[in-house]
FIVO-99807 format. One record per residue (C-alpha): x negated, z, y negated. Coordinates in steps of 0.05 Angstrom, whole numbers, plus 5000, padded with zeros to 4 digits. Example, Ala and Ser with C-alpha at 12.3 -4.5 7.8 and 13.67 -1.06 7.14 Angstrom:
// residues 2
475451565090472751435021
//
This chain:
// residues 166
500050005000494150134950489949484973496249124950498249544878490949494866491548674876497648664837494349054780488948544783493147924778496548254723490648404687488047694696495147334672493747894612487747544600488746924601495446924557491147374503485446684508490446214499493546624443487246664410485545984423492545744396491946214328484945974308484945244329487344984264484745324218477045134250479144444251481144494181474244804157470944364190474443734163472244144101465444214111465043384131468043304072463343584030457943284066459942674048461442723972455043073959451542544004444042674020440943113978433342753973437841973948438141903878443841343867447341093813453641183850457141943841456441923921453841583979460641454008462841133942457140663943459440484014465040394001463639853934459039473985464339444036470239193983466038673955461938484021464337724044471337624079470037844152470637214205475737044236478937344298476736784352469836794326469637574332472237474395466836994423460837294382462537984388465438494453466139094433466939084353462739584326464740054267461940014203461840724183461541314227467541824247464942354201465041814138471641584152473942184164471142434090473741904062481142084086480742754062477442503996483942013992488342624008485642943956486642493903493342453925494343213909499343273850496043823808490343923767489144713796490644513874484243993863480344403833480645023874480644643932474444303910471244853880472145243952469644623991465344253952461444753899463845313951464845713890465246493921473346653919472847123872469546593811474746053832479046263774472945993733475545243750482545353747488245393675492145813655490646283724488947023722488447513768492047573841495246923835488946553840489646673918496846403919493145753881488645653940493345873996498145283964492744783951490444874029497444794047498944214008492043844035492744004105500743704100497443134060491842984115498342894166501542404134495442084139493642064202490541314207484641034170489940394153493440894102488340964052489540424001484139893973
//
């Protein structure tokens, strides 16, 4: 009778477990994906530290070379010359360059700025206030909480690289 309580206390403890894992897992996975999409982005605004361009970033001057490069060939010739087509800019560019669009899309002037005064000057919390108007005091964490919210609904509705306009 004890060999099998003992084996039911085990099971129990390893369903216990496993739920609290998952519930961890589940509760943080967002937010982690969302700093990191953060952090890319910042990495590519600021661009390599040691390149001195003319451009305000490296993706920016990328993307100019990319509008303006000749038409690309047609699709028979791609399909004869060419198996797999390659991409022209990496995951992590692409994927700056959505949040960068999502950004600009954002509405007001204080859910920009604290979002890229967090991100991209990573401004400690407490001096974010500094880049924002007409905010004082505790509602300078509501700012950020919104401007998060707004980007992260922003980044959903675009969810393809085909959404971000020429």
């Amino acid at each position: 009778m004890n060999a099998v309580v003992e084996m039911s206390l085990d099971a129990l403890t390893q369903v216990r477990r496993a739920e609290a894992a998952v519930r961890v897992s589940v509760g943080t996975d967002r937010p982690q994906q969302f700093e990191g999409r953060m952090a890319n982005w910042r990495r590519v605004v600021q661009g390599p530290a040691s390149s001195a361009s003319s451009c305000c970033a490296s993706w920016a001057k990328w993307y100019v070379a990319l509008r303006v490069s000749a038409a690309p060939p047609s699709r028979e010739v791609i399909d004869e010359k060419v198996k797999p087509l390659r991409g022209v800019v990496s995951a992590d560019h692409l994927d700056g360059w959505m949040v960068e669009a999502a950004w600009r899309m954002m509405g007001d002037y204080n859910d920009r700025m604290a979002i890229k005064a967090k991100y991209i000057y990573q401004v400690p919390e407490d001096r974010i206030r500094l880049h924002l108007k007409g905010v004082r005091g505790p509602h300078v964490n509501l700012v950020v909480a919104r401007a998060e919210k707004r980007l992260q609904a922003l980044l959903i509705t675009l969810a393809r690289a085909d959404t971000i306009l020429s």
